[in-house]
C-alpha positions in Angstrom: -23.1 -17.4 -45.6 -18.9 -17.2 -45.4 -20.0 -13.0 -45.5 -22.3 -13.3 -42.5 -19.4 -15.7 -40.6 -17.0 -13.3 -40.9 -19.1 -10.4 -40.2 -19.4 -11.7 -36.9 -15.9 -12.9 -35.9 -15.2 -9.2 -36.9 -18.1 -8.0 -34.9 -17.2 -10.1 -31.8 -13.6 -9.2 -32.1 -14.4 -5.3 -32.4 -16.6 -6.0 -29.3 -14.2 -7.8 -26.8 -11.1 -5.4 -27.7 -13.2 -2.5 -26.7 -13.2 -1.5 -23.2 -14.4 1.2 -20.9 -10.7 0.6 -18.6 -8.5 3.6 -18.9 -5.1 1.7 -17.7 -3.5 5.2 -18.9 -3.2 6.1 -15.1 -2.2 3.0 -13.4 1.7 2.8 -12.5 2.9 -1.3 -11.8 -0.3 -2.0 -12.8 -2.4 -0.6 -9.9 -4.3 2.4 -9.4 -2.7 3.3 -5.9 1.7 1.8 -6.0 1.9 3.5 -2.1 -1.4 1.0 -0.8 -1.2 -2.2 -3.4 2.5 -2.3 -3.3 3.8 -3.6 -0.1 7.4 -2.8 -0.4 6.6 0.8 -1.5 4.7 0.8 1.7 7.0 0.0 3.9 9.7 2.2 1.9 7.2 5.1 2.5 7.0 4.5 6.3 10.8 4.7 6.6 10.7 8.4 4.8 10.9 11.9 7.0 9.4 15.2 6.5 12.6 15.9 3.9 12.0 13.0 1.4 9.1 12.0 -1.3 8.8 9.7 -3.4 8.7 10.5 -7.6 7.0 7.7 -10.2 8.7 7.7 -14.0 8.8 5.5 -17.1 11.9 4.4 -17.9 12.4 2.4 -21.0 8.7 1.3 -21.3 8.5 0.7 -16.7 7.4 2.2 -14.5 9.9 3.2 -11.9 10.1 4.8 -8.7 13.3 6.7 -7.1 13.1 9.3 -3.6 14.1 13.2 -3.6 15.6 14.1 -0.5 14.9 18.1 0.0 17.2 18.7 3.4 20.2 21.1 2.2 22.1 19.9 5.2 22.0 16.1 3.7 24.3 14.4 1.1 22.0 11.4 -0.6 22.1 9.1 -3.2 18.8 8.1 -4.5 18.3 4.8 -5.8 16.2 4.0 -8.4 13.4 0.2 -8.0 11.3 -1.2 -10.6 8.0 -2.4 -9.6 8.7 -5.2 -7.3 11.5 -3.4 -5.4 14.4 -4.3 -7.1 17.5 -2.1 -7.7 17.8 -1.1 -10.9 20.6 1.7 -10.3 21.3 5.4 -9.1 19.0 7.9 -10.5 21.6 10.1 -11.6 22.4 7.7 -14.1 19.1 6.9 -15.7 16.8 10.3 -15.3 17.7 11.3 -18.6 15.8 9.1 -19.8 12.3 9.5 -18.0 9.3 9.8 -19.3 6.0 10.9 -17.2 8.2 11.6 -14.3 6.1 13.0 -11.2 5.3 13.3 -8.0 3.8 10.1 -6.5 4.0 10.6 -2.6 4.7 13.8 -0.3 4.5 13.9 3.5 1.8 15.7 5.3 4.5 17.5 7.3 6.7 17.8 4.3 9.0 20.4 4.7 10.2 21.1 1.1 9.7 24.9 0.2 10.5 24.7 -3.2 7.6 24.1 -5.9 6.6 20.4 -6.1 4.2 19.2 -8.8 1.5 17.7 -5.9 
């Protein structure tokens, strides 16, 4: 009887950790950061043809930080976590990425150089 108890504790455990989900491919735990995060969003909207917007892991988070392709512009970019905070300058910190990529380029995007899209 104990046998058969445990047998299907086990069972029902195996059962309820299993899951069809792939959260592999989520960043800030959504499936689209530029729609389901408002303050990426808006960030987005301020952007021109010269900037996008590159996703990383950085210590375990996700992160997000902007490329700015004009060669007539000096920039600093900044580097958020997922609610929008400041977590630094990019510079300092994008050593240490992990899956770093491209997350959002503009239509009109006028960046000639090769850009994972």
């Amino acid at each position: 009887m104990l046998f058969r108890v445990i047998g299907c504790m086990i069972l029902v455990m195996v059962l309820y950790s299993c899951s069809n989900d792939d959260d592999s491919n989520l960043i800030c735990s959504v499936e689209d950061p530029v729609e389901e995060l408002p303050w990426l969003n808006e960030w987005v909207a301020t952007l021109s043809e010269f900037e996008y917007i590159r996703s990383a892991r950085y210590l375990g988070d996700d992160v997000f930080y902007n490329i700015n392709c004009n060669p007539l512009v000096n920039y600093v970019s900044i580097l958020y976590d997922c609610q929008g905070k400041v977590i630094g300058f990019t510079g300092d910190f994008r050593g240490q990425f992990t899956n770093d990529q491209l997350l959002w380029l503009p239509e009109n995007s006028q960046c000639s150089f090769p850009v994972d899209r």
